[in-house]
DSSP file (Angstrom, degrees, kcal/mol; ACC not computed):
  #  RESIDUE AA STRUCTURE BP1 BP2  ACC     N-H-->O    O-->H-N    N-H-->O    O-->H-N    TCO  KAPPA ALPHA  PHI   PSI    X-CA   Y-CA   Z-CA
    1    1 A X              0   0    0      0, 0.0     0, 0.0     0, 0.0     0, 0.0   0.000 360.0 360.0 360.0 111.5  -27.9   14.1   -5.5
    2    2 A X        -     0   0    0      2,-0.0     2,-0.2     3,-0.0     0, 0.0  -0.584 360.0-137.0 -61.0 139.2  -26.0   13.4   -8.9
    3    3 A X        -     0   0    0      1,-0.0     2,-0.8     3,-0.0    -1,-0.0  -0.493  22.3-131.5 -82.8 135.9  -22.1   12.3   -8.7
    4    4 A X        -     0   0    0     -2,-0.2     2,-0.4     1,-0.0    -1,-0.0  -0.780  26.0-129.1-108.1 128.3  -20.3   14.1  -11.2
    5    5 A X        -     0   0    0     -2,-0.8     2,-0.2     1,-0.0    -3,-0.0  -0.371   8.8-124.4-107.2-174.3  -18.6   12.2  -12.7
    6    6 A X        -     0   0    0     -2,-0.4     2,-0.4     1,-0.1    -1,-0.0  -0.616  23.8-116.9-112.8 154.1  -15.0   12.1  -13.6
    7    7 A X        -     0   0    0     -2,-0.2    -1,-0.1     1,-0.1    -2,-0.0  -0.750  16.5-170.4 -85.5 115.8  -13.4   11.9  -17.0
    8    8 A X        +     0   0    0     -2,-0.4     2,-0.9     1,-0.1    -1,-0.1   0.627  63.4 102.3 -96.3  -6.3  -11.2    8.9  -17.8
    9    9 A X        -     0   0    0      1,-0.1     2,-0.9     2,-0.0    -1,-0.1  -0.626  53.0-174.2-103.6 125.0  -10.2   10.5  -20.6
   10   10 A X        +     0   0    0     -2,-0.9    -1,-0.1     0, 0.0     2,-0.1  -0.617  11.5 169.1-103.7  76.5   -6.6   12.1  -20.4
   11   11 A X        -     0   0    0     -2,-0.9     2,-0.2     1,-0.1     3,-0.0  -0.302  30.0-134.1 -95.7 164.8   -5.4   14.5  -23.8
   12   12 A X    >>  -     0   0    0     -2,-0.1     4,-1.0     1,-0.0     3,-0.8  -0.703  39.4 -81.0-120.4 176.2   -2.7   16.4  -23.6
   13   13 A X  H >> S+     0   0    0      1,-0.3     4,-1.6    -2,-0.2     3,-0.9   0.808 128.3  50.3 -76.3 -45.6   -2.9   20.2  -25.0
   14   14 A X  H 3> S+     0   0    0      1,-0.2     4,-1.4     2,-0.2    -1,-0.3   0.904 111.5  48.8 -53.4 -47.1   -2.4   19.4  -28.7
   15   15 A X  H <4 S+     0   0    0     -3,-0.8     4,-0.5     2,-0.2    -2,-0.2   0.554 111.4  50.9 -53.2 -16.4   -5.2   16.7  -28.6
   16   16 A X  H <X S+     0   0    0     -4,-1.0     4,-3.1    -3,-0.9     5,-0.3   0.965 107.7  53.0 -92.5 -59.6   -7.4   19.1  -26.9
   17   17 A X  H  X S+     0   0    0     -4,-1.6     4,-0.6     2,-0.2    -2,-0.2   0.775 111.2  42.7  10.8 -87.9   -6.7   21.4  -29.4
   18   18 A X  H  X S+     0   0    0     -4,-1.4     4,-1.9     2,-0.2     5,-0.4   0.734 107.5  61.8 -56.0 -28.5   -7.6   19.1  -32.3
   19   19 A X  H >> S+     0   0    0     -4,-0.5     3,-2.1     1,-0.2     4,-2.0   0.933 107.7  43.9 -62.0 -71.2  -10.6   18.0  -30.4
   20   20 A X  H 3X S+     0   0    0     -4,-3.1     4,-1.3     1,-0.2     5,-0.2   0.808 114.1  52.9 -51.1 -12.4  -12.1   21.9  -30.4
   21   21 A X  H 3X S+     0   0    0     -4,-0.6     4,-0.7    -5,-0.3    -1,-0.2   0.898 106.6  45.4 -91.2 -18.4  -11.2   22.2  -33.8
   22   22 A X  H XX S+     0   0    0     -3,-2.1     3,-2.9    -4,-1.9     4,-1.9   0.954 119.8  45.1 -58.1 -80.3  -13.0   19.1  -35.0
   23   23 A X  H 3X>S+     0   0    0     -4,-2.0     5,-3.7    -5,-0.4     6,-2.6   0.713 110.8  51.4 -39.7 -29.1  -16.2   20.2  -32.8
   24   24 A X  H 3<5S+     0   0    0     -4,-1.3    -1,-0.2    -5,-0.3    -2,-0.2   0.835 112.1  45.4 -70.7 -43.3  -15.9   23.8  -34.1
   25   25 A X  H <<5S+     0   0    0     -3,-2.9    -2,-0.2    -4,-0.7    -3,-0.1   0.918 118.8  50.6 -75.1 -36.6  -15.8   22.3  -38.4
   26   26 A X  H  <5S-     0   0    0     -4,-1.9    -1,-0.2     3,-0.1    -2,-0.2   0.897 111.4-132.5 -65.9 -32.3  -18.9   20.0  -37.2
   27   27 A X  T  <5S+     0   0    0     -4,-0.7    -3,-0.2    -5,-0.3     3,-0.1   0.715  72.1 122.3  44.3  57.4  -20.6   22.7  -35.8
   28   28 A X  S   <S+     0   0    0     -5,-3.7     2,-0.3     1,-0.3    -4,-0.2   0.656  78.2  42.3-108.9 -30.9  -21.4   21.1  -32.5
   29   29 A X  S    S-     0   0    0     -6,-2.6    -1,-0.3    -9,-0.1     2,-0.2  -0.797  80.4-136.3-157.4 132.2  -19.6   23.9  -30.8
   30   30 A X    >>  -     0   0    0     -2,-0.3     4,-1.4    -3,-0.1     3,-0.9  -0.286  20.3-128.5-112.6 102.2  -19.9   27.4  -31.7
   31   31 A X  H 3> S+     0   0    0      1,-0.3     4,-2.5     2,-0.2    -1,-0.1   0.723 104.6  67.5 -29.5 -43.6  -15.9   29.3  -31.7
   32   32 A X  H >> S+     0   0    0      1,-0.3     4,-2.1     2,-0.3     3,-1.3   0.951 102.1  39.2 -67.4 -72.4  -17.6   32.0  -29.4
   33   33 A X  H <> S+     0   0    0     -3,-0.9     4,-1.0     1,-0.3     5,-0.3   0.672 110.2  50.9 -55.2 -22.2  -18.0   30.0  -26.8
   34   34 A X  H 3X S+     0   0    0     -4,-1.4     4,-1.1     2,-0.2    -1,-0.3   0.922 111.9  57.4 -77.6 -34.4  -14.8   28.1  -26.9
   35   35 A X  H <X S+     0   0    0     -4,-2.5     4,-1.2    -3,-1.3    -2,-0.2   0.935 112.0  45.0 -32.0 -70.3  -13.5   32.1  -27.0
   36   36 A X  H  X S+     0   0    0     -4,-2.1     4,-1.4     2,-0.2    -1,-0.2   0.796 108.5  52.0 -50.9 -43.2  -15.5   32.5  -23.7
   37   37 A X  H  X S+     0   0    0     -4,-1.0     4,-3.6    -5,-0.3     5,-0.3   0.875 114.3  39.2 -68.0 -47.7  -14.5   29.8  -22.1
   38   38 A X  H  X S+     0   0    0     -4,-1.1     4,-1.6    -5,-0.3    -2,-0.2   0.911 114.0  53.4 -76.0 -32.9  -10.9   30.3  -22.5
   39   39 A X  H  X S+     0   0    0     -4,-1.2     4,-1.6    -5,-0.2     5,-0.2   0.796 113.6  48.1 -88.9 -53.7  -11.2   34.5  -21.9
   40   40 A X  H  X S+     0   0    0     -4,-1.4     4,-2.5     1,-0.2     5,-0.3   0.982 114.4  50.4 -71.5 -53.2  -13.4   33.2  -17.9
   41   41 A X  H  X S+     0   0    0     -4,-3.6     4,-1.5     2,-0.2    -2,-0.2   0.896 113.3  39.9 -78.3 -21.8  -10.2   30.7  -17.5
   42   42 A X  H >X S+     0   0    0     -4,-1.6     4,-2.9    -5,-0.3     3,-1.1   0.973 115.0  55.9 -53.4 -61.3   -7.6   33.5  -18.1
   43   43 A X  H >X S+     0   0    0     -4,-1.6     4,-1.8     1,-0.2     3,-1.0   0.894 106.0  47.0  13.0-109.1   -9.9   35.4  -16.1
   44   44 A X  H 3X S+     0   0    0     -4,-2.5     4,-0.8     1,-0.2    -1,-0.2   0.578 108.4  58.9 -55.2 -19.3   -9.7   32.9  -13.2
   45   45 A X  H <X S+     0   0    0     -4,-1.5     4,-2.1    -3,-1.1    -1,-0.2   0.934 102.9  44.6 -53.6 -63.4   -5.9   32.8  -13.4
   46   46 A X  H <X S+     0   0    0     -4,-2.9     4,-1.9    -3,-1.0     5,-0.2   0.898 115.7  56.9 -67.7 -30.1   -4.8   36.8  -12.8
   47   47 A X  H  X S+     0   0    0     -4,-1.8     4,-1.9    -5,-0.5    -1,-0.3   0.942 110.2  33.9 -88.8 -25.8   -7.2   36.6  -10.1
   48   48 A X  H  X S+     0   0    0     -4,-0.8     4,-3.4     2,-0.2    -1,-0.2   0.722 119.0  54.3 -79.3 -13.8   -5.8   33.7   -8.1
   49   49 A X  H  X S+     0   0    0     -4,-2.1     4,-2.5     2,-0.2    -2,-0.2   0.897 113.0  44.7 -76.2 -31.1   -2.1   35.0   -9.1
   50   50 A X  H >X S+     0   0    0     -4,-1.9     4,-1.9     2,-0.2     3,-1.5   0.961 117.3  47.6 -67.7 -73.9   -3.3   38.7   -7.5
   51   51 A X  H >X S+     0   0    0     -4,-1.9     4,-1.1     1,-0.3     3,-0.5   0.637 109.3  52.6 -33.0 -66.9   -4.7   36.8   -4.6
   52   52 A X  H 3X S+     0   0    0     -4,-3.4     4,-1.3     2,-0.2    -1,-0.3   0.764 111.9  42.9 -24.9 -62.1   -1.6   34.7   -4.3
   53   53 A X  H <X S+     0   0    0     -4,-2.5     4,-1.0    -3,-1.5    -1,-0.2   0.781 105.7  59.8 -65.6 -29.3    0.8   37.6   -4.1
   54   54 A X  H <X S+     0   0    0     -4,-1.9     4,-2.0    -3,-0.5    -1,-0.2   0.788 110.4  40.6 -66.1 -24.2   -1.2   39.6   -1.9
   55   55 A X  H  X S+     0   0    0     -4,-1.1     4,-0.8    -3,-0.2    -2,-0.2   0.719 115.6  58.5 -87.9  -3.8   -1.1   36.6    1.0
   56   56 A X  H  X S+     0   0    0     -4,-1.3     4,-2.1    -5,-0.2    -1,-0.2   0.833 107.3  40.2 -68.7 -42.8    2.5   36.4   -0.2
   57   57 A X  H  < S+     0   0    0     -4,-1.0     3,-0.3     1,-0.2     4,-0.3   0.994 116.7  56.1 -63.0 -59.4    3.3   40.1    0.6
   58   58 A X  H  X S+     0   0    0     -4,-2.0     4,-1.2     1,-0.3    -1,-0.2   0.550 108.2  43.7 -48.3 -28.0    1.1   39.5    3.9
   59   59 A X  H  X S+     0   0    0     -4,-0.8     4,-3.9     2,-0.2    -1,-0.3   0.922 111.1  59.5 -54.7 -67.2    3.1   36.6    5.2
   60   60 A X  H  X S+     0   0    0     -4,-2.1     4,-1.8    -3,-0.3    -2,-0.2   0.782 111.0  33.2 -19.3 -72.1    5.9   38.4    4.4
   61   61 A X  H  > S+     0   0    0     -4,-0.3     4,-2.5     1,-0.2    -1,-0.2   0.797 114.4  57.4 -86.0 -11.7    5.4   41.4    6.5
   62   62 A X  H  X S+     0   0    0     -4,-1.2     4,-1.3     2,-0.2    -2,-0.3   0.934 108.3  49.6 -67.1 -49.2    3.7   39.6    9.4
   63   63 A X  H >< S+     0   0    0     -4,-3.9     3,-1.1     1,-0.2    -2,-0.2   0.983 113.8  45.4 -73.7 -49.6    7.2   37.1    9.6
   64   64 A X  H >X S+     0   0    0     -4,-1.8     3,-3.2    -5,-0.2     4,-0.6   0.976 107.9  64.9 -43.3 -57.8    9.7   40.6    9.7
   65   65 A X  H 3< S+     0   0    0     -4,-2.5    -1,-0.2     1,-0.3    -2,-0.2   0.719 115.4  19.6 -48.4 -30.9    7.1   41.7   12.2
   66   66 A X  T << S+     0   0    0     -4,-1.3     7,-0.5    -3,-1.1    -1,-0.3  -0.065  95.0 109.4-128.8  31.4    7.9   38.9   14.9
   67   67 A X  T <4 S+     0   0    0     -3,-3.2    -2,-0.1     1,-0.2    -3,-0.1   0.806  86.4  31.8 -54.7 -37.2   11.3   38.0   13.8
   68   68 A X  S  < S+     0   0    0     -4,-0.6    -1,-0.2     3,-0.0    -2,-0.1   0.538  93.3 146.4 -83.9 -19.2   13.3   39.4   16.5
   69   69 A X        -     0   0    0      2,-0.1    -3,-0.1     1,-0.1     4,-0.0  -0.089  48.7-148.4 -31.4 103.5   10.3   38.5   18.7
   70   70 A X  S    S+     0   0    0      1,-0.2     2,-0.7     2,-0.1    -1,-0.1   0.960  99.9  46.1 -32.7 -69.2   11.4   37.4   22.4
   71   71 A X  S    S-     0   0    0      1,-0.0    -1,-0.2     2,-0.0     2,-0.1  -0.699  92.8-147.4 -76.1 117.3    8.3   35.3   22.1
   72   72 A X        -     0   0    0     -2,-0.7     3,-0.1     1,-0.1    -5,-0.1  -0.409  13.7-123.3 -89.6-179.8    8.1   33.5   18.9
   73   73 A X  S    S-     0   0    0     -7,-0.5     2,-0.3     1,-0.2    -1,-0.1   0.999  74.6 -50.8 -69.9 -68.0    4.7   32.6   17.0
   74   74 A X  S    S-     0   0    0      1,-0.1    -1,-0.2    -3,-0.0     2,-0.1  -0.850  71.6 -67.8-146.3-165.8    5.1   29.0   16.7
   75   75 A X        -     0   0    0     -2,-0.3     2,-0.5    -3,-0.1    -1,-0.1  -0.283  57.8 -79.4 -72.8 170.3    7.8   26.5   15.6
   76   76 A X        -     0   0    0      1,-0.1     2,-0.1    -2,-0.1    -1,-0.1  -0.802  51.6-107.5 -79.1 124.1    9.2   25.7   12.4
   77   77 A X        -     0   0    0     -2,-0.5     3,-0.1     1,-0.1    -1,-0.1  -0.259  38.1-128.0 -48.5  98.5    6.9   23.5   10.3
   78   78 A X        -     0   0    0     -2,-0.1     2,-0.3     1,-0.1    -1,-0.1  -0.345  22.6-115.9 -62.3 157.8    8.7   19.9   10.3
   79   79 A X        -     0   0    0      1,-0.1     2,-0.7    -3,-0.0    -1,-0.1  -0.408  41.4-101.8 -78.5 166.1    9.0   18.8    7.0
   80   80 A X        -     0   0    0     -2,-0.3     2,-0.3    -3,-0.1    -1,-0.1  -0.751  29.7-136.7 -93.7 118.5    6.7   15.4    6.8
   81   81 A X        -     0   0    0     -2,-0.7     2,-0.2     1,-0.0    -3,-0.0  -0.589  11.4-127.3 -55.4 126.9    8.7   12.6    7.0
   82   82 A X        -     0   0    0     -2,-0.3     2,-0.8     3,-0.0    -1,-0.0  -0.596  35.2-128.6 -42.7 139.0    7.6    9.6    4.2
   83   83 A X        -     0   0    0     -2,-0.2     2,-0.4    -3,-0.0     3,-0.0  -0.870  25.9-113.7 -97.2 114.9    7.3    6.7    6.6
   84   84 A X        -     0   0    0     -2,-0.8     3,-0.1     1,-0.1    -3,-0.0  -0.455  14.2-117.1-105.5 165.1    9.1    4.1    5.3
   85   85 A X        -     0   0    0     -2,-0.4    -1,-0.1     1,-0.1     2,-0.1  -0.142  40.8-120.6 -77.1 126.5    7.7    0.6    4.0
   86   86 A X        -     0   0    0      1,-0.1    -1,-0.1    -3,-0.0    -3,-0.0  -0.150  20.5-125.4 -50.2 121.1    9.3   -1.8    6.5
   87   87 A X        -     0   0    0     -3,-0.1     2,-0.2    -2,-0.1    -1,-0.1  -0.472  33.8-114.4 -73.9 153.5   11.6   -4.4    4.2
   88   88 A X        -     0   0    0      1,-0.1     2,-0.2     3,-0.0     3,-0.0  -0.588  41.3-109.5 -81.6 133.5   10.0   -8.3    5.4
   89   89 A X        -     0   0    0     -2,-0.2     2,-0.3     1,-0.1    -1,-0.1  -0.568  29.0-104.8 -90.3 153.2   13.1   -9.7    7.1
   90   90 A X        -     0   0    0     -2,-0.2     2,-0.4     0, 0.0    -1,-0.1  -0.517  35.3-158.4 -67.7 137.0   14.8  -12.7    5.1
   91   91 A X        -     0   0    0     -2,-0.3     2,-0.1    -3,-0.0    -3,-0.0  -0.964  15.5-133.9-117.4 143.9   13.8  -16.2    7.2
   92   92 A X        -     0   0    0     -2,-0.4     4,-0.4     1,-0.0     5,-0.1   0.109  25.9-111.6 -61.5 175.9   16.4  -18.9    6.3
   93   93 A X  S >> S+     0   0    0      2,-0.2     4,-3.2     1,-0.2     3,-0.6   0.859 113.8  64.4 -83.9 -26.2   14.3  -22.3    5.5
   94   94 A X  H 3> S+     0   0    0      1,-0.3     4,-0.7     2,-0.2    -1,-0.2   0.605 110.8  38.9 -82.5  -7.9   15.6  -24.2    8.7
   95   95 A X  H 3> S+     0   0    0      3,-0.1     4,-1.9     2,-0.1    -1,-0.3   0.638 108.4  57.0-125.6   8.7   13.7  -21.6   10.7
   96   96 A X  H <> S+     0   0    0     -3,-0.6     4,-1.8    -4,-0.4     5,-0.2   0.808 112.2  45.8 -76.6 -44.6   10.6  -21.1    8.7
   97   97 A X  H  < S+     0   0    0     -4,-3.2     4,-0.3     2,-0.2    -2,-0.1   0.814 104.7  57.3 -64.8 -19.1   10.2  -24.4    9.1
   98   98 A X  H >X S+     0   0    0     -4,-0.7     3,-5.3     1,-0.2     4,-0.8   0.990 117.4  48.1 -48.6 -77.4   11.2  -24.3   13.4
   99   99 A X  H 3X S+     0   0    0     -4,-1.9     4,-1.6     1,-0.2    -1,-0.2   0.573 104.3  56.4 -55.9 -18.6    8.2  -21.8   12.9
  100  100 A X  H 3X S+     0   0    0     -4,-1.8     4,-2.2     1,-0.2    -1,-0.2   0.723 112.3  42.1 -31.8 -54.7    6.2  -24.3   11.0
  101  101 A X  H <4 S+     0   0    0     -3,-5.3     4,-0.4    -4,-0.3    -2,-0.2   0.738 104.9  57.3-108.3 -17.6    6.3  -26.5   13.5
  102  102 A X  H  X>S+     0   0    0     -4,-0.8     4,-3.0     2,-0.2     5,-0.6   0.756 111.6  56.2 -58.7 -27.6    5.7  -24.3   17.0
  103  103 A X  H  X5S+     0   0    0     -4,-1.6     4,-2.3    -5,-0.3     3,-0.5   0.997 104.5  42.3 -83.3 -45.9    2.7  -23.5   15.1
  104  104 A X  H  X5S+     0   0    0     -4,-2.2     4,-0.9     2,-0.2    -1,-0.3   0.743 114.7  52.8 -32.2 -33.7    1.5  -27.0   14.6
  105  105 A X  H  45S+     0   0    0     -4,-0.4    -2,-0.2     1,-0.2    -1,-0.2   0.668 111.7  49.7-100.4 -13.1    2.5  -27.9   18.4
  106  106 A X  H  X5S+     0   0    0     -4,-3.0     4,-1.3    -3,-0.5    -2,-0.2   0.700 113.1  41.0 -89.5 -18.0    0.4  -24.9   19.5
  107  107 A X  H  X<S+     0   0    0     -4,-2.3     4,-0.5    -5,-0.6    -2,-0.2   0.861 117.4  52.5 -88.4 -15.8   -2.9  -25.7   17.4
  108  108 A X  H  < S+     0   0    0     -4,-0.9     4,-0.3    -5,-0.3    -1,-0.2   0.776 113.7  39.6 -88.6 -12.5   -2.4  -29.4   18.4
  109  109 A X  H >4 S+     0   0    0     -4,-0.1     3,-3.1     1,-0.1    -1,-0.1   0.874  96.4  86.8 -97.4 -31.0   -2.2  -28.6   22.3
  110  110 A X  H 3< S+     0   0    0     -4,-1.3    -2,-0.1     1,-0.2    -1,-0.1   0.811  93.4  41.8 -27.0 -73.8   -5.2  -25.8   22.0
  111  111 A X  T 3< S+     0   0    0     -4,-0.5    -1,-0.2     2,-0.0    -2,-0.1   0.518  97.7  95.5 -62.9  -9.9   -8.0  -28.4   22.6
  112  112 A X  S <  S-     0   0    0     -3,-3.1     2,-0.2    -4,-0.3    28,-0.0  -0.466  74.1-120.9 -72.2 156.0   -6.2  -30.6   25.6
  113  113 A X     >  -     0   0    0     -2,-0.1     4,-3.8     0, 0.0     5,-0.2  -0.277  37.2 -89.9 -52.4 146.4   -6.9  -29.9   29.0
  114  114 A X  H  > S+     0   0    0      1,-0.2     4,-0.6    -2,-0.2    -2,-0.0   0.653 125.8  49.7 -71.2  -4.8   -4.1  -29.0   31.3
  115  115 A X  H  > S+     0   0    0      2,-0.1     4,-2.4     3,-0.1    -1,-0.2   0.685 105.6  56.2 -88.8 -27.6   -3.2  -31.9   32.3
  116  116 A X  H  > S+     0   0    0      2,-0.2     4,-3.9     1,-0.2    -2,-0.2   0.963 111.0  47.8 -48.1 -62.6   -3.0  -33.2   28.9
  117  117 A X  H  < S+     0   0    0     -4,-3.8    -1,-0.2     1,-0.2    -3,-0.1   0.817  95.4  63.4 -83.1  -9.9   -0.8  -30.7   28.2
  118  118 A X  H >X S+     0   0    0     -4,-0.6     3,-1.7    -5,-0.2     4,-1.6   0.862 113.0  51.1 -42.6 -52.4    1.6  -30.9   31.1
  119  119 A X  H 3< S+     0   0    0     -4,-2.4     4,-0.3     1,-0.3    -2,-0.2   0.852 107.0  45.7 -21.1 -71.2    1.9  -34.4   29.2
  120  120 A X  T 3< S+     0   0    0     -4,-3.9    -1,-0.3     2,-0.2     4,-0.2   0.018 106.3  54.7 -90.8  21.9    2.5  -33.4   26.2
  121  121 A X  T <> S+     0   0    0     -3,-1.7     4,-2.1    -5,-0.1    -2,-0.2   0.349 111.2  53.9-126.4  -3.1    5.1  -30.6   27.0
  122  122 A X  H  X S+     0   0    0     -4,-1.6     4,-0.7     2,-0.2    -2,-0.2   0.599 110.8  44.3 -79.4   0.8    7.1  -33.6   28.9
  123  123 A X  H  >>S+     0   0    0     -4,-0.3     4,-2.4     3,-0.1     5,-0.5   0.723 110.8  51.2 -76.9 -45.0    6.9  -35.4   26.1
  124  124 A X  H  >5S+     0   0    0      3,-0.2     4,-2.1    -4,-0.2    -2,-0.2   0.945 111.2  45.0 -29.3 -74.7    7.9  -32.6   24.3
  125  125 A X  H  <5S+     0   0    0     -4,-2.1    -2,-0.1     2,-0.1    -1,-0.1   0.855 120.9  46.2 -67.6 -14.9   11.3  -31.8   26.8
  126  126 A X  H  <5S+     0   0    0     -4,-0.7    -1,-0.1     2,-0.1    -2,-0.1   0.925 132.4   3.0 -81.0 -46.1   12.2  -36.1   26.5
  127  127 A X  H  <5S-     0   0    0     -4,-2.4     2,-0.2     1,-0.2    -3,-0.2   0.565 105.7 -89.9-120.7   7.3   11.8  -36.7   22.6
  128  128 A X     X< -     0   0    0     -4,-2.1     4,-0.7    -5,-0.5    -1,-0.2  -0.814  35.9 -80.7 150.9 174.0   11.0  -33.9   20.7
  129  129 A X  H  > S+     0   0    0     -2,-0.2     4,-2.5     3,-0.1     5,-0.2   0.516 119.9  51.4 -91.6  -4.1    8.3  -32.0   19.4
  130  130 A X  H  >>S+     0   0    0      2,-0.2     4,-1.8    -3,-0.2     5,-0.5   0.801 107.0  56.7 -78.8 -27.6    7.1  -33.8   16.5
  131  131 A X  H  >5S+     0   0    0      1,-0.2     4,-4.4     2,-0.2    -7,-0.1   0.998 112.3  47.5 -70.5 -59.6    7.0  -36.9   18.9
  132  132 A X  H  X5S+     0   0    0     -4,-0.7     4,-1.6     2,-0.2    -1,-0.2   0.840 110.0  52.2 -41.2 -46.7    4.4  -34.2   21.1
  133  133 A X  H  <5S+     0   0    0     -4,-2.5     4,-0.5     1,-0.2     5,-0.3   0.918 105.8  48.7 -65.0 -39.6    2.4  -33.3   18.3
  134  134 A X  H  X5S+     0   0    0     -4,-1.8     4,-2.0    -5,-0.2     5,-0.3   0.946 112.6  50.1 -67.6 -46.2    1.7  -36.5   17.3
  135  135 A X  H  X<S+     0   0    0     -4,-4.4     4,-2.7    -5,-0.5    -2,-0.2   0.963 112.1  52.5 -47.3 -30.7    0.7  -37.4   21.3
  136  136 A X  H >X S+     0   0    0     -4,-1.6     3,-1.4     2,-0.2     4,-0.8   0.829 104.6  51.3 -75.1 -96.4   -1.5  -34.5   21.2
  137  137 A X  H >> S+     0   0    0     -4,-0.5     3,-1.5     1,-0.2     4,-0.9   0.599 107.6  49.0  11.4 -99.9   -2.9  -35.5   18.6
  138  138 A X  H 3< S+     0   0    0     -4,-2.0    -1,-0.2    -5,-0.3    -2,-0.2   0.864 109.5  58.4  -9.2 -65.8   -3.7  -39.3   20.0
  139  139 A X  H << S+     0   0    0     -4,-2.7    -1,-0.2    -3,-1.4    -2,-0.2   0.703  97.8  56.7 -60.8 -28.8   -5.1  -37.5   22.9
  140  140 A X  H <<        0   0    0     -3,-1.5    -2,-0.2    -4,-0.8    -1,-0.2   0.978 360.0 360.0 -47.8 -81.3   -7.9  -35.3   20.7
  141  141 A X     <        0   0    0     -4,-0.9    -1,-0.2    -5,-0.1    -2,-0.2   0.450 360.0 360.0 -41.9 360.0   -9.1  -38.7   19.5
C-alpha cells in the first residue's frame, strides 16, 4: 500500500499564489485547471457550512426539547483539564548527597547474606554508614 506522503513544505497564501502563477507562465499547469480546482474547493466549503448549520439547528431544537426535562439527557461535558507537568522538587546538596549515599549502602549490602547484613547494619547504628559500606564491601571480597 503507498504512504502518502506529507509535504514539508509550508507557503503562506501569497507564496502559493506566486507559485500558480509561475506554473501557469511555464505552462506546466494549465489556468483551467487551477480554475477547477479552486471552483470543487468552494464547492466543498458551502457544503460543509449547509451541513454545519443544519446539525447546528438540530442540536438546537433537540436541547429546548429536554430542557425542562425531569430526566435529563446526560451531564454537562467537563471541560478537559490540561494535566499539569509536575515541577521536579529542589533537593538541597546535603541531601542529594544523604541520598547518594543510602544508595551506595543498599547496592553494597544487596550481595551479603543475612547475617552479613545484620553486621553490617550494627556497624552501621555504632559508626556510621560510610564506615558499613566500606565493611560490606570487605565482606564481598
Amino acid at each position: 500500500m503507498a504512504r502518502r506522503r506529507r509535504s514539508s513544505l509550508a507557503l503562506s497564501g501569497e507564496h502559493a499564489r506566486q507559485a500558480l502563477a509561475v506554473l501557469v507562465h511555464d505552462g506546466k499547469l494549465a489556468a483551467g485547471v487551477v480554475q477547477k480546482a479552486l471552483k470543487r474547493h468552494r464547492h466543498l466549503v458551502t457544503d460543509l457550512r449547509a451541513k454545519l448549520a443544519v446539525l447546528e439547528q438540530g442540536a438546537a431544537r433537540v436541547g429546548r426539547q429536554f430542557k425542562d426535562s425531569p430526566f435529563p439527557m446526560a451531564r454537562k461535558a467537563r471541560t478537559a483539564r490540561r494535566k499539569m507537568a509536575r515541577r521536579k522538587p529542589r533537593i538541597s546538596t546535603a541531601t542529594r548527597k544523604m541520598y547518594r549515599l543510602q544508595g551506595k549502602y543498599l547496592s553494597a549490602l544487596r550481595p551479603l547474606s543475612k547475617e552479613q547484613r545484620a553486621k553490617v547494619k550494627a556497624i552501621r547504628e555504632k559508626a556510621g554508614v560510610r564506615k558499613a559500606i566500606a565493611a560490606a564491601k570487605k565482606m564481598v571480597r
